[in-house]
C-alpha positions as CSV (number, residue, x, y, z in Angstrom):
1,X,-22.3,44.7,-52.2
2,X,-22.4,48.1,-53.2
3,X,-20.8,50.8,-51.5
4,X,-24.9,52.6,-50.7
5,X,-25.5,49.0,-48.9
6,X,-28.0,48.0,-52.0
7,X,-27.0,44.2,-52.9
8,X,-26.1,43.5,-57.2
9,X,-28.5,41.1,-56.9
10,X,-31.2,44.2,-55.9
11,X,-30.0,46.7,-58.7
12,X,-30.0,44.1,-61.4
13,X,-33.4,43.3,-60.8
14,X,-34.2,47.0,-61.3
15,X,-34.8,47.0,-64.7
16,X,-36.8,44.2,-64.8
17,X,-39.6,46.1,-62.5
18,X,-39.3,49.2,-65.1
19,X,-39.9,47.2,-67.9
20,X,-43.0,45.2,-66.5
21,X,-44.2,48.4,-65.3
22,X,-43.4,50.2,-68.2
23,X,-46.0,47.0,-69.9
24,X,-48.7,47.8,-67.3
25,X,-48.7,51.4,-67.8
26,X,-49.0,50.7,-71.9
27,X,-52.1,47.8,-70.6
28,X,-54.1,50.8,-68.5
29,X,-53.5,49.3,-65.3
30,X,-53.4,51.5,-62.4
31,X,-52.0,49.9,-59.4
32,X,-50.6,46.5,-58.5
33,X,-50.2,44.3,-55.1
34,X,-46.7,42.6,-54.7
35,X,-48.5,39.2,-55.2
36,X,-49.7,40.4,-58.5
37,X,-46.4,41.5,-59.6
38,X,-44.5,38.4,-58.4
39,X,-46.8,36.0,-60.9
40,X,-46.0,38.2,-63.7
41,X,-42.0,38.3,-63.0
42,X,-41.7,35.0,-61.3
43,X,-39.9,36.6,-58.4
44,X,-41.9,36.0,-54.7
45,X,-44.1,38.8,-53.6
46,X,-41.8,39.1,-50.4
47,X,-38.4,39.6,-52.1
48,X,-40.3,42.5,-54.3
49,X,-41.2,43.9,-51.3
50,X,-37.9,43.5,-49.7
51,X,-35.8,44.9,-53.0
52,X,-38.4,47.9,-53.4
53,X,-37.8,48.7,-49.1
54,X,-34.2,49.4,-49.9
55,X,-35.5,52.6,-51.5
56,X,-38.4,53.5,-49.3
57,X,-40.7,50.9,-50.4
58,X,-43.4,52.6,-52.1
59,X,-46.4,51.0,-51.4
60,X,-49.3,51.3,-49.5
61,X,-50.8,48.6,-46.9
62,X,-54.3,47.5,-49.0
63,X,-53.8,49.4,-51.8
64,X,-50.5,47.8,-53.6
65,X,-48.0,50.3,-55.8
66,X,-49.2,53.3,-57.7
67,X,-48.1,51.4,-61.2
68,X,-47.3,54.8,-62.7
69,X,-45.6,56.4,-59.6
70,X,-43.5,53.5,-58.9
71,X,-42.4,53.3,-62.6
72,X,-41.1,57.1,-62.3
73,X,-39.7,56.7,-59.1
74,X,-37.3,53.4,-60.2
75,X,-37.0,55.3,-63.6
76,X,-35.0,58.2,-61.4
77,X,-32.8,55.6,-59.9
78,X,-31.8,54.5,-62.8
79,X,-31.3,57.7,-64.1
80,X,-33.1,57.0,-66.8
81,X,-35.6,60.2,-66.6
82,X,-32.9,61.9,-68.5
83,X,-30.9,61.7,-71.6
84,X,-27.5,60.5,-71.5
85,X,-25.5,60.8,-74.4
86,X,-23.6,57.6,-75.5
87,X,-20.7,57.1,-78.3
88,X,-20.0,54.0,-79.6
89,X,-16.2,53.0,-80.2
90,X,-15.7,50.4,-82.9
91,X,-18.3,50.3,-85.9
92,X,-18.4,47.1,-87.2
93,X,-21.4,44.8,-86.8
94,X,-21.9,44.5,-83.2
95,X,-21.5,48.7,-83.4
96,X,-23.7,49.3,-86.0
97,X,-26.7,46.9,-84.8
98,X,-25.7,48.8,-81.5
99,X,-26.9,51.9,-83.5
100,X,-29.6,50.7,-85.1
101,X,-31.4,50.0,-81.9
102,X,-33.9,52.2,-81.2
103,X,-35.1,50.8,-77.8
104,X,-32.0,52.4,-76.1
105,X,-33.3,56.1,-77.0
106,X,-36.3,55.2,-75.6
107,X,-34.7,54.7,-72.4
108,X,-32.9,58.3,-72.5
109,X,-29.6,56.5,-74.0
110,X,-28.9,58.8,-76.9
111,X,-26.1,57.1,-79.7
112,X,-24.7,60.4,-81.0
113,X,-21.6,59.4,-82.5
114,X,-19.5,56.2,-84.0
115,X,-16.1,56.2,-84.2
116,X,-13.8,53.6,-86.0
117,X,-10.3,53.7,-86.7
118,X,-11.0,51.7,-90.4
119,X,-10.9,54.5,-93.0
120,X,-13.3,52.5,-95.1
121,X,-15.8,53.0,-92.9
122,X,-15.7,56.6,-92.1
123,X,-18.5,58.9,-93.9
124,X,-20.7,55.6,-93.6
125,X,-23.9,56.4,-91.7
126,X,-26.1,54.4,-89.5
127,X,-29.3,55.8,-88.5
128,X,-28.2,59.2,-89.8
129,X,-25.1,59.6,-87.6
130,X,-21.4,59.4,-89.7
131,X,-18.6,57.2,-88.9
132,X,-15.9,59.3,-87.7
133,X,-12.2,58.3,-87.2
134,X,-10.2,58.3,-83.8
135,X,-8.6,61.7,-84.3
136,X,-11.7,63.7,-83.6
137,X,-12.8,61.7,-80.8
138,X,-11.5,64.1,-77.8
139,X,-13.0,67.1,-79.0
140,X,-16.1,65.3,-79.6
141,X,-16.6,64.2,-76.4
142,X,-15.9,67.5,-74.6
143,X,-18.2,69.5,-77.3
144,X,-21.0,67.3,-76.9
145,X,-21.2,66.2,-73.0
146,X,-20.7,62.6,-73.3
147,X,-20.5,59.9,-70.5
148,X,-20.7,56.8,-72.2
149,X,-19.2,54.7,-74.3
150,X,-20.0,51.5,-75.7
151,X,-17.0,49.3,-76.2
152,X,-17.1,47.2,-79.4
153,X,-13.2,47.1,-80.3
154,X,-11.4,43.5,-80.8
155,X,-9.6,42.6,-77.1
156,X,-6.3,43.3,-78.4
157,X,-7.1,47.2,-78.4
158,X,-10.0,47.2,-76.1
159,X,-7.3,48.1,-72.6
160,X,-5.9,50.8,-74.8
161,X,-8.9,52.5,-76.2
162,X,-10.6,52.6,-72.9
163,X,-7.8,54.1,-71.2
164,X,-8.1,56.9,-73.9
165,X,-11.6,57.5,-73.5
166,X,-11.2,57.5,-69.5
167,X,-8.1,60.6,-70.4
168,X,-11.2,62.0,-72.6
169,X,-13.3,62.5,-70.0
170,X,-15.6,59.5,-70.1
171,X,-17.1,58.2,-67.1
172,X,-18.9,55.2,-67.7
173,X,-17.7,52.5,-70.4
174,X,-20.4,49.5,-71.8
175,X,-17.5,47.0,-72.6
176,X,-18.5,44.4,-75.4
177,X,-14.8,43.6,-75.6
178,X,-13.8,39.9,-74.2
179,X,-11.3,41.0,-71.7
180,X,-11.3,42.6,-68.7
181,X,-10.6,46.7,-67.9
182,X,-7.6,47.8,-65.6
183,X,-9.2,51.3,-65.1
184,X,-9.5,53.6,-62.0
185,X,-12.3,52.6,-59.1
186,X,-14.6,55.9,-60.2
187,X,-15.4,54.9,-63.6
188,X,-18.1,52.7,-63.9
189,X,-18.0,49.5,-66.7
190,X,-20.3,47.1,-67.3
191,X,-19.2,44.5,-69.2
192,X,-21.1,42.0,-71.9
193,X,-19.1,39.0,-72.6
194,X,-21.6,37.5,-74.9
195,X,-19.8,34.0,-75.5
196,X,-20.0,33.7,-71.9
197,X,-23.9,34.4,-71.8
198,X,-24.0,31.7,-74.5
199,X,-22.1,29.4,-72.8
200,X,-24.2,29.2,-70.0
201,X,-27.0,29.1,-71.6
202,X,-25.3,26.0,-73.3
203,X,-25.0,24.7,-69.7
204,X,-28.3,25.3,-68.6
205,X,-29.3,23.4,-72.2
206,X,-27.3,20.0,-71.2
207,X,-28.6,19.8,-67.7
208,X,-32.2,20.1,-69.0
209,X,-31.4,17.3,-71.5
210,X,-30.0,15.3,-69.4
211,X,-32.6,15.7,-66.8
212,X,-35.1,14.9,-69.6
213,X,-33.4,11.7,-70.3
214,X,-33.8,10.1,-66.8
């Protein structure tokens, strides 16, 4: 549980309801019931109306959801109705495909600088924005306001690159690193274990097979 009383389970359904939103807004459509909704997002009409309560609920009795209102209101608690300025730390692959995405700028998540601690890659650009080593990454992040940092180091340096960025000032780390992140309770880290995501999907693959084979 979170400490505002909203369940995980709530806030990561969040972005699913601004991104099928976002896809009825794009359609024309103008409002929506919860029973709509629910057949499009294969989550019941009652547990949308329960998640969307926790925030004032947002509807009207006979009428449904205002498709546009509700898509700016859940964009605010996101916070993404503003721009947040992201770095991203390691620039191999997983970095530069990181930077190459444009979907994330859409969403007000603004890549403004890579930083790698190989000199080969430094001076390389990705979507116009240079590689630039460690040593400039404090004053970096001071003179340009940034809050996030994507995390795509090997594990064996991910614990103490993170704890530099946190002395840096940043407040929220995106860990792609396979280990976890001793760091204090007020910075936020989300963390994308991708072998693990693969793994269950792996699961969920056997169990379906062997299902299929009864």
């Amino acid at each position: 549980m979170e400490k505002n009383g909203i369940s995980r389970a709530v806030i990561k359904r969040l972005p699913r309801y601004y991104r099928y939103l976002g896809e009825l807004l794009e359609s024309g459509t103008e409002r929506i019931s919860s029973g709509e909704l629910s057949q499009r997002m294969n989550v019941t009409a009652s547990q949308i109306r329960q998640d969307l309560n926790n925030f004032g609920g947002f509807g009207q009795q006979g009428y449904g959801y205002n498709v546009e209102y509700l898509y700016n209101e859940i964009a605010k608690l996101l916070g993404v109705d503003k721009q947040h300025n992201m770095i991203i730390i390691g620039s191999g692959n997983l970095g530069q495909a990181l930077a190459n995405y444009t979907n994330f700028q859409k969403s007000g998540f603004v890549v403004t600088g890579l930083f790698d601690n190989n000199e080969k890659l430094y001076g390389k650009k990705v979507r116009g924005i240079e590689v630039l080593p460690m040593e400039r990454l404090e004053k970096f992040i001071s003179a340009n306001h940034i809050e996030i940092a994507a995390l795509t180091v090997p594990k064996s340096e991910a614990v103490k690159t993170a704890q530099m960025l946190v002395k840096y000032g940043i407040k929220a780390i995106w860990n792609f690193a396979h280990t976890d992140l001793d760091l204090p309770k007020e910075i936020v880290v989300e963390n994308v274990h991708l072998s693990e995501s693969l793994m269950r999907l792996s699961y969920n693959l056997i169990r379906t097979e062997d299902c299929g084979s009864v």
